[in-house]
NUFILO-604591 format. One record per residue (C-alpha): x, y, z. Coordinates in steps of 0.02 Angstrom, whole numbers. Last residue first. Layout:
<r><px>X</px><py>Y</py><pz>Z</pz></r>
...
//
This chain:
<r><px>1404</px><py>902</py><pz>434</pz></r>
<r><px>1371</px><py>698</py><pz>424</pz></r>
<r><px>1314</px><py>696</py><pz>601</pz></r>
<r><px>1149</px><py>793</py><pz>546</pz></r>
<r><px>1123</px><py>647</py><pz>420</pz></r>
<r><px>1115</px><py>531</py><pz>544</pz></r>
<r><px>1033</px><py>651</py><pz>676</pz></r>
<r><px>888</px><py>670</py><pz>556</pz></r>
<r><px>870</px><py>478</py><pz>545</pz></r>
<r><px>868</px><py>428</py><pz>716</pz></r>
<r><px>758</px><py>550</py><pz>750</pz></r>
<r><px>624</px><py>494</py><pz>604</pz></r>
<r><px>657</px><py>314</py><pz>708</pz></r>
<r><px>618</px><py>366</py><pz>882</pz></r>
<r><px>451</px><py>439</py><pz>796</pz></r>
<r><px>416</px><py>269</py><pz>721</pz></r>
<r><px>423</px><py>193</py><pz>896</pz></r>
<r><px>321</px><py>311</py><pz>970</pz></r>
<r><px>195</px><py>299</py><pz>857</pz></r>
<r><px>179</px><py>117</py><pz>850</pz></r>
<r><px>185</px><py>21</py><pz>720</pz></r>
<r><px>267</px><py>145</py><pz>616</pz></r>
<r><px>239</px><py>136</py><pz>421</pz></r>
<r><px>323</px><py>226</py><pz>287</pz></r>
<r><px>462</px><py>339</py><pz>214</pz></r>
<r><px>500</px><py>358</py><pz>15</pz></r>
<r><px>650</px><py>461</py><pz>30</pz></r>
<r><px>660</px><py>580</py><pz>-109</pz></r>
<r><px>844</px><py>617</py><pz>-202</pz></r>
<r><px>799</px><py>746</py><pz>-335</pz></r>
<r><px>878</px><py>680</py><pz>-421</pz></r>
<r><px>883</px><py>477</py><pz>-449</pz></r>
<r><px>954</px><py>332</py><pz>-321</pz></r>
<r><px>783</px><py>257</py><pz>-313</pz></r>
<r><px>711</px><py>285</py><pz>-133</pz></r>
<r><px>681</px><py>182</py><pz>33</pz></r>
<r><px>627</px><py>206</py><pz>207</pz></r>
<r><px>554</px><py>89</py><pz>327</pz></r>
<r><px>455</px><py>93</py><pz>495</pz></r>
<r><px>338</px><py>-64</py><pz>508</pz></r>
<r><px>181</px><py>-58</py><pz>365</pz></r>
<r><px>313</px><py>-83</py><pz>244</pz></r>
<r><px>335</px><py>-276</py><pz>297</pz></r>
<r><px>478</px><py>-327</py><pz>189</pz></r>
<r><px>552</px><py>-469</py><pz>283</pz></r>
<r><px>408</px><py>-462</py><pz>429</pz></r>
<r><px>489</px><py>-428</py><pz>628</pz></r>
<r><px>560</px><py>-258</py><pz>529</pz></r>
<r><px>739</px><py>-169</py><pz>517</pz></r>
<r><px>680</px><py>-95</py><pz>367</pz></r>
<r><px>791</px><py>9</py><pz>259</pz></r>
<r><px>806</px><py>15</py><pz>69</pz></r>
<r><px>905</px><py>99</py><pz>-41</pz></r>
<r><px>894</px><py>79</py><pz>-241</pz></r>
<r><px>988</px><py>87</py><pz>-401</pz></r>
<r><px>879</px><py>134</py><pz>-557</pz></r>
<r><px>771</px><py>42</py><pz>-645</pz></r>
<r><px>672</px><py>-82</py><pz>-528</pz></r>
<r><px>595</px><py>-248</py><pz>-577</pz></r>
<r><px>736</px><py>-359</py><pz>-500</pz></r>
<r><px>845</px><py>-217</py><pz>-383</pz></r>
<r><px>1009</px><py>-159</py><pz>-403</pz></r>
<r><px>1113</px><py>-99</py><pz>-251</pz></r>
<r><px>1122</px><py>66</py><pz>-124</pz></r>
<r><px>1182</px><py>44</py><pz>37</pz></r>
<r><px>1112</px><py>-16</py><pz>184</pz></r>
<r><px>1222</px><py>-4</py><pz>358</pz></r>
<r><px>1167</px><py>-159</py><pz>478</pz></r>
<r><px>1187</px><py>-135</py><pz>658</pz></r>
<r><px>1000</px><py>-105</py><pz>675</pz></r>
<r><px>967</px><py>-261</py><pz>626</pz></r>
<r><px>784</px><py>-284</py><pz>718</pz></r>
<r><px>729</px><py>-138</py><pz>830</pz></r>
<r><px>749</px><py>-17</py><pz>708</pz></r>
<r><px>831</px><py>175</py><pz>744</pz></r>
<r><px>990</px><py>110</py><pz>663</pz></r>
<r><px>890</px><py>59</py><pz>487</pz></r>
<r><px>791</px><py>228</py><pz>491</pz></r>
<r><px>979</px><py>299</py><pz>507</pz></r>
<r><px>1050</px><py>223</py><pz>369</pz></r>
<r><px>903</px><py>282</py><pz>265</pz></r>
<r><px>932</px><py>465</py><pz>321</pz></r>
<r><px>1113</px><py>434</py><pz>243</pz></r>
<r><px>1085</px><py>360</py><pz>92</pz></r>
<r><px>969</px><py>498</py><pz>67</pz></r>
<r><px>1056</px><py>644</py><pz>122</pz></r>
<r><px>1227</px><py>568</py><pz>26</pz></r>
<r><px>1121</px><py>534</py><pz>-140</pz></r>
<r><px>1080</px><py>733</py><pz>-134</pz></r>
<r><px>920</px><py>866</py><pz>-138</pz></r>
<r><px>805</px><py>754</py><pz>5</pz></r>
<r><px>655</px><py>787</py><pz>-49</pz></r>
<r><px>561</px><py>688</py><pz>94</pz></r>
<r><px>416</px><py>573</py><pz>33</pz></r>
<r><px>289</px><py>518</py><pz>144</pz></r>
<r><px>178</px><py>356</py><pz>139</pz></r>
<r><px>39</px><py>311</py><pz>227</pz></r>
<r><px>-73</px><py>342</py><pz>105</pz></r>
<r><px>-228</px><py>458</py><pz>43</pz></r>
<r><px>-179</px><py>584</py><pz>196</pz></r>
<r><px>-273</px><py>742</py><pz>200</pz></r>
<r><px>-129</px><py>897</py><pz>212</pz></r>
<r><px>-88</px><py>983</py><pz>381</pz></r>
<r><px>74</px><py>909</py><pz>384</pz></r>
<r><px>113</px><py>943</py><pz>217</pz></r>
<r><px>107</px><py>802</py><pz>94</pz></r>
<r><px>240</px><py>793</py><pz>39</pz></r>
<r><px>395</px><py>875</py><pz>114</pz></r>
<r><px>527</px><py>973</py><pz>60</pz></r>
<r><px>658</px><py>1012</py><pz>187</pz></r>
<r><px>724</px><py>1149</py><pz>279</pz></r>
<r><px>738</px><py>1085</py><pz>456</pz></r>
<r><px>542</px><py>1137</py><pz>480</pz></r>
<r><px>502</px><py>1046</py><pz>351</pz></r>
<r><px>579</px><py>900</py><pz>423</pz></r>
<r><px>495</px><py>914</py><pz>577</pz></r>
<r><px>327</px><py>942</py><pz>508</pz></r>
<r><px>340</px><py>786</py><pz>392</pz></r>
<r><px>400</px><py>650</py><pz>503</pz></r>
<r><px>281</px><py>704</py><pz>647</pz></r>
<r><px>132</px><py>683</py><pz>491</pz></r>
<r><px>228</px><py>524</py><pz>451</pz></r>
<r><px>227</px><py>433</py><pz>620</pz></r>
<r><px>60</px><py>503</py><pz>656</pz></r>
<r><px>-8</px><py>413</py><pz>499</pz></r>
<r><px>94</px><py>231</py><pz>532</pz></r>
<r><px>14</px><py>236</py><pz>720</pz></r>
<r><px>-171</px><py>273</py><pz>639</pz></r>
<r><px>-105</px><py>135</py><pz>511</pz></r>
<r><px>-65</px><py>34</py><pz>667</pz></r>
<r><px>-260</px><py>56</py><pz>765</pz></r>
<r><px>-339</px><py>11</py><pz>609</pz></r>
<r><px>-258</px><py>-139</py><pz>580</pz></r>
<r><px>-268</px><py>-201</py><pz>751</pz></r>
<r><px>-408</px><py>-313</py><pz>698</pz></r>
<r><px>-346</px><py>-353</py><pz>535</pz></r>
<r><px>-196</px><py>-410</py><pz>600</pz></r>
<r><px>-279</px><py>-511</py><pz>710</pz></r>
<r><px>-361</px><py>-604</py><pz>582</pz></r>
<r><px>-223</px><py>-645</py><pz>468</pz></r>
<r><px>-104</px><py>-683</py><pz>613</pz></r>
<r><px>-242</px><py>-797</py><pz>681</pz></r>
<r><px>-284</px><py>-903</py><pz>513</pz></r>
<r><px>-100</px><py>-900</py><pz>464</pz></r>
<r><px>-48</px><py>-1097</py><pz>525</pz></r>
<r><px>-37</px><py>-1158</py><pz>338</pz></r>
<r><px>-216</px><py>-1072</py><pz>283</pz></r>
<r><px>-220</px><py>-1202</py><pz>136</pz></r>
<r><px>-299</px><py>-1173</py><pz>-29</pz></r>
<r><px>-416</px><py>-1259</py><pz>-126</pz></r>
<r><px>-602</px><py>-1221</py><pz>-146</pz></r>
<r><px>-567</px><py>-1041</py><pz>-209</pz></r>
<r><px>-546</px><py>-1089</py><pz>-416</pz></r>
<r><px>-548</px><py>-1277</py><pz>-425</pz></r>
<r><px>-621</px><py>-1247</py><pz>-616</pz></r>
<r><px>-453</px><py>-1182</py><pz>-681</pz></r>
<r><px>-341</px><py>-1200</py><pz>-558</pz></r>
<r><px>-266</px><py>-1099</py><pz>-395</pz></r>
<r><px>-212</px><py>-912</py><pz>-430</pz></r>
<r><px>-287</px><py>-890</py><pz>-593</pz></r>
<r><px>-434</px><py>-988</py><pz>-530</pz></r>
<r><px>-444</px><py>-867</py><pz>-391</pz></r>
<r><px>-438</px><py>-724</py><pz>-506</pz></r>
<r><px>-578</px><py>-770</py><pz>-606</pz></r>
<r><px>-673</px><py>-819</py><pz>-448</pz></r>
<r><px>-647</px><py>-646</py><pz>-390</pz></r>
<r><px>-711</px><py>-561</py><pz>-548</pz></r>
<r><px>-873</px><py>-680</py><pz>-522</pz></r>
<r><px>-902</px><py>-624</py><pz>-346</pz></r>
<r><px>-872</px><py>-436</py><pz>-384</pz></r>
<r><px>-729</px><py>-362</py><pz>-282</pz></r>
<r><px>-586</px><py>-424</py><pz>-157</pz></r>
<r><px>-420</px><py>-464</py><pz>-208</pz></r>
<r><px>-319</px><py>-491</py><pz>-43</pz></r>
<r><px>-108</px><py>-513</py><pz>4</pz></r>
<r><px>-8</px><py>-635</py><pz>93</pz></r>
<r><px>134</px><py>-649</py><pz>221</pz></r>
<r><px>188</px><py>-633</py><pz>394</pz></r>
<r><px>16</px><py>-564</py><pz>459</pz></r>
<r><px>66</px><py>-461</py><pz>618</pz></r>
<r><px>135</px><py>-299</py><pz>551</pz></r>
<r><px>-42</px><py>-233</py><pz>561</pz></r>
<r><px>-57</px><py>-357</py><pz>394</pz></r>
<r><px>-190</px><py>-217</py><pz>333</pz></r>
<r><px>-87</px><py>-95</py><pz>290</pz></r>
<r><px>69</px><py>-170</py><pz>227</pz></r>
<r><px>108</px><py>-367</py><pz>212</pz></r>
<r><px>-41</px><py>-389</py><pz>202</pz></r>
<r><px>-39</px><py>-311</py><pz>6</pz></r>
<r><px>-183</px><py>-231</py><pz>-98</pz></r>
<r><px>-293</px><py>-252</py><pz>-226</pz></r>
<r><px>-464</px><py>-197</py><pz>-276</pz></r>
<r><px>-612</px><py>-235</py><pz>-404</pz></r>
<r><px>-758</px><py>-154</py><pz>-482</pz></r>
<r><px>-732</px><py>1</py><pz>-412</pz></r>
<r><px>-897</px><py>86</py><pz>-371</pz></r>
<r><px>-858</px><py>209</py><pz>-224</pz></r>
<r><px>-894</px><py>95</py><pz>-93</pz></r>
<r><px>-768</px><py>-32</py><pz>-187</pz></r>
<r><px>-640</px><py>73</py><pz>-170</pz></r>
<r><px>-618</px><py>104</py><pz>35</pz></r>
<r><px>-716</px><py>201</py><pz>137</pz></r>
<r><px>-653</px><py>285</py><pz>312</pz></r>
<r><px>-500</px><py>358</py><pz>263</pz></r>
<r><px>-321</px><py>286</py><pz>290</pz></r>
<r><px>-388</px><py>122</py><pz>338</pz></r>
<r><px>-322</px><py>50</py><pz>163</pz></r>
<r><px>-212</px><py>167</py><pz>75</pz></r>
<r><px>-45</px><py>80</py><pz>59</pz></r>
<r><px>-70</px><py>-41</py><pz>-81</pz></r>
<r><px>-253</px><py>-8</py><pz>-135</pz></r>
<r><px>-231</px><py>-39</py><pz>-331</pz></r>
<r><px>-385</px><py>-18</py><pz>-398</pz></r>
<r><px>-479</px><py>-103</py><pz>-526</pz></r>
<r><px>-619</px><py>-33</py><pz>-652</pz></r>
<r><px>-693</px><py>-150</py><pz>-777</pz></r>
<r><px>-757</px><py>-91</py><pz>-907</pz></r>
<r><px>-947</px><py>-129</py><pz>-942</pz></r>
<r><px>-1036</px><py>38</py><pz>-905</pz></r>
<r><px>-952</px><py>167</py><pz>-1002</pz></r>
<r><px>-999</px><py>354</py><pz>-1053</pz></r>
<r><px>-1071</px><py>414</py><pz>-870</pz></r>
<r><px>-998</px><py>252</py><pz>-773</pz></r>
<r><px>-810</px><py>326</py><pz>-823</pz></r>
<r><px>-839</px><py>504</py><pz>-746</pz></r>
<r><px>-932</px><py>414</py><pz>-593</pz></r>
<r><px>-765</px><py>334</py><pz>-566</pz></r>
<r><px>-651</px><py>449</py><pz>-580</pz></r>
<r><px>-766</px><py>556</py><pz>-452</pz></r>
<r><px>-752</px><py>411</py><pz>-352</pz></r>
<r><px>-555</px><py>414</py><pz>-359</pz></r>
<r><px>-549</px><py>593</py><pz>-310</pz></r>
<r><px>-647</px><py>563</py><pz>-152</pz></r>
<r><px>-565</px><py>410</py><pz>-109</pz></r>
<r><px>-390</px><py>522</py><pz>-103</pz></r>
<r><px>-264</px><py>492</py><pz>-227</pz></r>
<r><px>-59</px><py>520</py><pz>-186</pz></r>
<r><px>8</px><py>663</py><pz>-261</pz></r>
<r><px>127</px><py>646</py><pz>-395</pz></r>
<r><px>337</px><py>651</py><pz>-373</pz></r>
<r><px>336</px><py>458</py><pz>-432</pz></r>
<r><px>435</px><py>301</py><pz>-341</pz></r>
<r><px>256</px><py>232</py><pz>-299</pz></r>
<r><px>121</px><py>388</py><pz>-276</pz></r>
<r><px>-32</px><py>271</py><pz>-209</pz></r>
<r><px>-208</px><py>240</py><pz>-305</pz></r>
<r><px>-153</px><py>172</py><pz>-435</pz></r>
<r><px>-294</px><py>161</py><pz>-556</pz></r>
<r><px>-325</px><py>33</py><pz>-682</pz></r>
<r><px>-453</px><py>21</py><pz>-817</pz></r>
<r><px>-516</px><py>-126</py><pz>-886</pz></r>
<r><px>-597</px><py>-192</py><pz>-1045</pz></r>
<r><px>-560</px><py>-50</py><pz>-1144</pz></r>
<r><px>-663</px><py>-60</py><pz>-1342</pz></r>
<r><px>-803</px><py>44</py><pz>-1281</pz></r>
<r><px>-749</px><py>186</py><pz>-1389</pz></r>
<r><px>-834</px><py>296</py><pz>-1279</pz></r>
<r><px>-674</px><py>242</py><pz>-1143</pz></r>
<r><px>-567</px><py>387</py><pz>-1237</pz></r>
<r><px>-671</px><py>528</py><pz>-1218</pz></r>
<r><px>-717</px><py>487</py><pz>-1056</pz></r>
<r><px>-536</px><py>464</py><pz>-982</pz></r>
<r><px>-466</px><py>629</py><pz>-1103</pz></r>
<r><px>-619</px><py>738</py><pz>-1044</pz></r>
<r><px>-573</px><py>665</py><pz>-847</pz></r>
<r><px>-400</px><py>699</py><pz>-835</pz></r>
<r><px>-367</px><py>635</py><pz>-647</pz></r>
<r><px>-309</px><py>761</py><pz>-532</pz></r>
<r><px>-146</px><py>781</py><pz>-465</pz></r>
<r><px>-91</px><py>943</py><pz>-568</pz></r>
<r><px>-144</px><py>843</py><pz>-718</pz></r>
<r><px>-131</px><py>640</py><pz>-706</pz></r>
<r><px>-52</px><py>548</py><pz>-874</pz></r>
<r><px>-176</px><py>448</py><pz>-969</pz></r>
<r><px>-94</px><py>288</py><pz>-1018</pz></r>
<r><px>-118</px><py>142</py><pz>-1130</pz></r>
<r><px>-70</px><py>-70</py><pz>-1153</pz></r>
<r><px>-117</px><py>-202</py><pz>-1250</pz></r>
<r><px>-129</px><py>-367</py><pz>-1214</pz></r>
<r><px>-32</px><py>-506</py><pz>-1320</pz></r>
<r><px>37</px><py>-622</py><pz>-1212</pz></r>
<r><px>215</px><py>-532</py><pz>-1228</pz></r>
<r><px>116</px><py>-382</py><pz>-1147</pz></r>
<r><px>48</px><py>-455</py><pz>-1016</pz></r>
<r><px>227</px><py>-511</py><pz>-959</pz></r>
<r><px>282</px><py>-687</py><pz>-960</pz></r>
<r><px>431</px><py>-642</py><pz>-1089</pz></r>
<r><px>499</px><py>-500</py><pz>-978</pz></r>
<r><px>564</px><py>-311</py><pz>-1024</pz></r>
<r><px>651</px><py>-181</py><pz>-903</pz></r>
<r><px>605</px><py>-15</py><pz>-1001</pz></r>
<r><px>442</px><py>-15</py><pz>-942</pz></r>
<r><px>260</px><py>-45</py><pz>-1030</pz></r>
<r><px>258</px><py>-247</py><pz>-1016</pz></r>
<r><px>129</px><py>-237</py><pz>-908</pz></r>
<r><px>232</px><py>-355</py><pz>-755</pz></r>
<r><px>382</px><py>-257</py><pz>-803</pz></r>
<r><px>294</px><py>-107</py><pz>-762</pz></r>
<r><px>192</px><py>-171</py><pz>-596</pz></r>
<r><px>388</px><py>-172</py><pz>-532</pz></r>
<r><px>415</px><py>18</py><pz>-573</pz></r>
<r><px>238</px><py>82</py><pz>-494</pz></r>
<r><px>103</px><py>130</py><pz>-611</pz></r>
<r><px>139</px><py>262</py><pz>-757</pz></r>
<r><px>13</px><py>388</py><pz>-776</pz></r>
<r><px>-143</px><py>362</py><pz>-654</pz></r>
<r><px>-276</px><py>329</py><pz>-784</pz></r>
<r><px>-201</px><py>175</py><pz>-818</pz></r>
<r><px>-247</px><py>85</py><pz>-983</pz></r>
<r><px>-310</px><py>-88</py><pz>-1016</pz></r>
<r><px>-321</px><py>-162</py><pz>-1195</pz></r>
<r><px>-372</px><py>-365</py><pz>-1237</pz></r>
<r><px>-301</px><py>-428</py><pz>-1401</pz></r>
<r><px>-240</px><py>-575</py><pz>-1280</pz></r>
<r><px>-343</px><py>-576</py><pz>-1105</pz></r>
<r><px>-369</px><py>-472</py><pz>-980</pz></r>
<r><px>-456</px><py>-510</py><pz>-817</pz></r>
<r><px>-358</px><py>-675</py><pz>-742</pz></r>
<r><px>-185</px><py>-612</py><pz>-785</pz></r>
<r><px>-250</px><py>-406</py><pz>-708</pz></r>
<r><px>-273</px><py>-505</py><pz>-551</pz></r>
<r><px>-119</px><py>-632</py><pz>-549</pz></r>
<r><px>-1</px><py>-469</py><pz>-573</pz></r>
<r><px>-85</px><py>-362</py><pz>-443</pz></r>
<r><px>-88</px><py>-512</py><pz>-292</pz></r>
<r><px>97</px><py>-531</py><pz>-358</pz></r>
<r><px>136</px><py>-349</py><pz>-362</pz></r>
<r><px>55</px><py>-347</py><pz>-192</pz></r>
<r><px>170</px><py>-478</py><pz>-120</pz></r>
<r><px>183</px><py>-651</py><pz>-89</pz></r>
<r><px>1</px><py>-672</py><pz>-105</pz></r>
<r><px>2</px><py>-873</py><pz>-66</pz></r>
<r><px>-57</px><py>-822</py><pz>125</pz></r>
<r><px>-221</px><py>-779</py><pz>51</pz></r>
<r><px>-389</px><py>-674</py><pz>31</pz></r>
<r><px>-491</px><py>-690</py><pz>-126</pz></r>
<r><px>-621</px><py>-588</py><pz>-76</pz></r>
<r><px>-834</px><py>-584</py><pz>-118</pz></r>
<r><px>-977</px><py>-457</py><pz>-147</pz></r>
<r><px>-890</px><py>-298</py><pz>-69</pz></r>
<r><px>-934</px><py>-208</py><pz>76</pz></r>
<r><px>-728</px><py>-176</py><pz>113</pz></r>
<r><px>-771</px><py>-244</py><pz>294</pz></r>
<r><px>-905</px><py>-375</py><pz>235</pz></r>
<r><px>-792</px><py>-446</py><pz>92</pz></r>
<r><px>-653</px><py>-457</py><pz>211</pz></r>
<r><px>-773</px><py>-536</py><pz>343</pz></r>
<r><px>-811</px><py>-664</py><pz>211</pz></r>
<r><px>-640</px><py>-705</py><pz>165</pz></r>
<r><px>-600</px><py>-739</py><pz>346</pz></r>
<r><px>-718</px><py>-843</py><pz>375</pz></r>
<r><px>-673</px><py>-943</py><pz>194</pz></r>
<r><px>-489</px><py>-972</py><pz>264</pz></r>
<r><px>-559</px><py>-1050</py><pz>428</pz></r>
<r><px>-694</px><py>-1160</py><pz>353</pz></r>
<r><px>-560</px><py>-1237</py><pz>251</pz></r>
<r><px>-662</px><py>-1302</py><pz>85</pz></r>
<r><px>-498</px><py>-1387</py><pz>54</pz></r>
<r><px>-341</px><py>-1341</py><pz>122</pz></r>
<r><px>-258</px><py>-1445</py><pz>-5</pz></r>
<r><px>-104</px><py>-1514</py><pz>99</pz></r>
<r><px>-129</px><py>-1406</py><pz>252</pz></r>
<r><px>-270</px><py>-1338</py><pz>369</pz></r>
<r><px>-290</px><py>-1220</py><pz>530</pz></r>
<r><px>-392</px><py>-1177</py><pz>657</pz></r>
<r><px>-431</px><py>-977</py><pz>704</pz></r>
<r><px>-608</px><py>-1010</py><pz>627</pz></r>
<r><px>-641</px><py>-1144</py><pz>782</pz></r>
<r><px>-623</px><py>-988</py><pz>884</pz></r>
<r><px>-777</px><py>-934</py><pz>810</pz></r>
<r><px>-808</px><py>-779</py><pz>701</pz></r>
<r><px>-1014</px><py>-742</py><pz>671</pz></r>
<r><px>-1013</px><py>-649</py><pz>537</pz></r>
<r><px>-1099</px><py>-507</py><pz>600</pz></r>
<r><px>-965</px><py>-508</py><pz>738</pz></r>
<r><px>-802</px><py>-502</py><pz>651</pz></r>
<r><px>-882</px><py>-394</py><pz>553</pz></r>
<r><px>-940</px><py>-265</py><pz>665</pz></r>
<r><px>-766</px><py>-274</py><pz>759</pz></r>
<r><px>-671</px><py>-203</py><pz>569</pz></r>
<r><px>-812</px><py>-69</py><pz>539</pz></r>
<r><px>-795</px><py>-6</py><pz>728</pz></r>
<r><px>-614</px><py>-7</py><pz>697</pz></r>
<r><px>-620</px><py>82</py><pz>555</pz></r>
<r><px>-739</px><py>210</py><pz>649</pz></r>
<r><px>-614</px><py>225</py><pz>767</pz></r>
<r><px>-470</px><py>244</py><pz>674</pz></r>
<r><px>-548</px><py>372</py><pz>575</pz></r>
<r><px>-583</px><py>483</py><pz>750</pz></r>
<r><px>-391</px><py>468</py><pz>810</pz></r>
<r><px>-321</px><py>534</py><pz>611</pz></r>
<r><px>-446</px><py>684</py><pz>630</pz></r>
<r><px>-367</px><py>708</py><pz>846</pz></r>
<r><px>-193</px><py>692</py><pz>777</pz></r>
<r><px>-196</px><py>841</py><pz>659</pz></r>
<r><px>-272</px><py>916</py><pz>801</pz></r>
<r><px>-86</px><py>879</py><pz>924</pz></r>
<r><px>7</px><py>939</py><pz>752</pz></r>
<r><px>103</px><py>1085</py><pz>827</pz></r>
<r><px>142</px><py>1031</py><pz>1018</pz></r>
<r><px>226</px><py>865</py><pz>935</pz></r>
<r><px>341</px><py>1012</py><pz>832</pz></r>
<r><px>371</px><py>1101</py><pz>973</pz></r>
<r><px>429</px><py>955</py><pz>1083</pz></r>
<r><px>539</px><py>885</py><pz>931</pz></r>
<r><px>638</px><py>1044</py><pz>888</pz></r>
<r><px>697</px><py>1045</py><pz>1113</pz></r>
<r><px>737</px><py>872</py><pz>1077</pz></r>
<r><px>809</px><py>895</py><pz>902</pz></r>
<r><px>931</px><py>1030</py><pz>987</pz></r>
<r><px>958</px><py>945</py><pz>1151</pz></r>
<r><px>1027</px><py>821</py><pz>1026</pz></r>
<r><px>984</px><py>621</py><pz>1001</pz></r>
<r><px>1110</px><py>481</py><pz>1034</pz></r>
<r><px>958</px><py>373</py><pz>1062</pz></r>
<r><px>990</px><py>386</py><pz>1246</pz></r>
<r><px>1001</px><py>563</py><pz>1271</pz></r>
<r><px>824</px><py>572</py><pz>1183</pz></r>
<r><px>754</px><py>577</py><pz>1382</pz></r>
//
């Protein structure tokens, strides 16, 4: 039946065994996506969505009942005290960077206990090499690290450090960006957590959730994060929202960030939905069902590429904190290639060849491939990487898992066709 992808009797025959192989694997990921989904529909129904709520608004937007449903059954799925959920979000870093603008302010000091967060939230900081004059840092904040040991989070040098009481917020990044660590699973982030409430009870503690949501069946704020952030034009967006990203947290951290976002004293009054009530909503909905796509996509991904030779993380018997999964790929020809072929297994562009280019916010040269319906939705198939040894492919999404399995093949004969 591969025939017509191009694919070999070989990587037929290697795909069958390998599908055969991770069938329980399968079965955990099938039982969280139903009690997501149960958490998602419960919502939707304890507060009380109307069609009415799908209905629109432009110009100011405001008090739009639509736009403040839908922030109320984000703060009821994530159990959190408010959300600041809109189509403005162009991207996570942007949901990120107006979040830690409206929290810190000049003389204030934040410090990731995750190492080094992802290359664009660096230039946002201040802490990478790529500098900018409207970064926190230029407005006076101050920035600090604690690196992550073996994966875990170094909890004598966190507690240690946050008795001082002078840190008013701590960040945690809760998937690997362009690193070689281990992505963080809730459990390890509440431990974090508790660590920090035993010697400090004021800091803030924010999460960036970019990738994880619906992964595992709690999210941050059930684990005592103040505040978290991620992207819907990943996870949550199903592939169906076309834009926009959610802060949800502590009601008065959220108005902080709305007025950030908005204006001083209009904070979340204003706002219009622009026609993105129903993607935003049904996105949701299907959310869980897609990331359970996304997670078989990248377990399949990982078995049969380990099986080629290849070094995968995580395993595919490993609990999933993300949908991500990297692919050691050893040279810049095995990655340029097995992005080329993610971009030919896509059903949009899939006549386009990427190569690598420059990037705003990004140090290195990078690849990316997404033939997707959003411009940068990750939560459809797409691959990228930083051209930089060792080489690792930074795979995600799959909207279905059949689709995102066609794609992996795609990609394994691309670079097979290269011997």
């Amino acid at each position: 039946m591969l025939k017509e992808l191009g694919i070999d009797e070989d990587l037929e025959k290697l795909t069958n065994e390998v599908e055969e192989e991770i069938k329980e694997q399968f079965k955990t990921l099938e039982k969280i996506s139903e009690k997501n989904s149960l958490k998602v529909l419960n919502a939707f129904q304890e507060c009380n969505l109307q069609e009415m709520h799908l209905n629109s608004s432009t110009g100011y937007g405001i008090d739009e009942a639509g736009r403040n449903k839908i922030e109320e059954i984000y703060a009821k799925v994530f159990k959190a005290e408010d959300s600041l959920v809109r189509a403005q979000f162009i991207s996570g870093t942007h949901a990120l960077a107006i979040t830690l603008s409206a929290l810190l302010r000049p003389n204030d000091t934040m410090i990731s206990i995750t190492g080094a967060p992802y290359d664009t939230l660096q230039t946002v900081i201040g802490c990478g090499t790529e500098t900018s004059p409207s970064s926190l840092k230029a407005y006076g904040v101050k920035y600090e690290q604690i690196e992550l040991i073996d994966n875990n989070f170094d909890i004598k040098t966190i507690q240690e450090r946050l008795k001082k009481q002078d840190v008013k917020l701590v960040e945690i990044q809760r998937s690997r960006g362009y690193s070689t660590r281990k992505s963080l699973t809730i459990e390890k982030i509440e431990k974090a957590i508790k660590a920090i409430r035993e010697v400090n009870k004021e800091v803030i503690i924010m999460v960036d959730n970019c990738y994880g949501e619906f992964v595992q069946d709690r999210e941050p704020i059930e684990v005592g994060a103040d505040i978290a952030v991620g992207s819907l034009m990943k996870n949550l967006g199903a592939g169906i929202a076309t834009s926009g990203a959610y802060v949800v947290g502590k009601k008065d951290l959220i108005e902080l960030c709305a007025e950030r976002l908005t204006a001083p004293g209009i904070g979340k009054e204003i706002g219009p939905s622009l026609g993105q009530n129903t993607q935003l909503l049904k996105g949701l909905f299907f959310a869980p069902q897609v990331v359970e796509s996304s997670l078989k996509t990248a377990i399949f991904a990982s078995r049969i590429l380990e099986k080629l030779g290849y070094d995968v993380d995580p395993k595919s018997d490993e609990i999933r904190a993300d949908i991500v999964q990297t692919i050691k790929l050893g040279t810049e020809e095995n990655l340029v290639k097995f992005c080329q072929g993610i971009q030919k297994g896509s059903p949009i562009d899939s006549n386009v060849i990427p190569y690598p280019s420059e990037m705003g916010g990004y140090e290195d040269k990078v690849i990316m491939a997404a033939g997707t319906f959003t411009e940068g939705s990750t939560i459809e198939l797409s691959c990228d990487g930083p051209i930089r040894a060792p080489f690792i492919a930074y795979m995600q999404g799959g909207l279905t898992y059949n689709y995102g399995k066609f794609g992996i093949l795609k990609a394994i004969q691309e670079m097979k066709g290269k011997e």
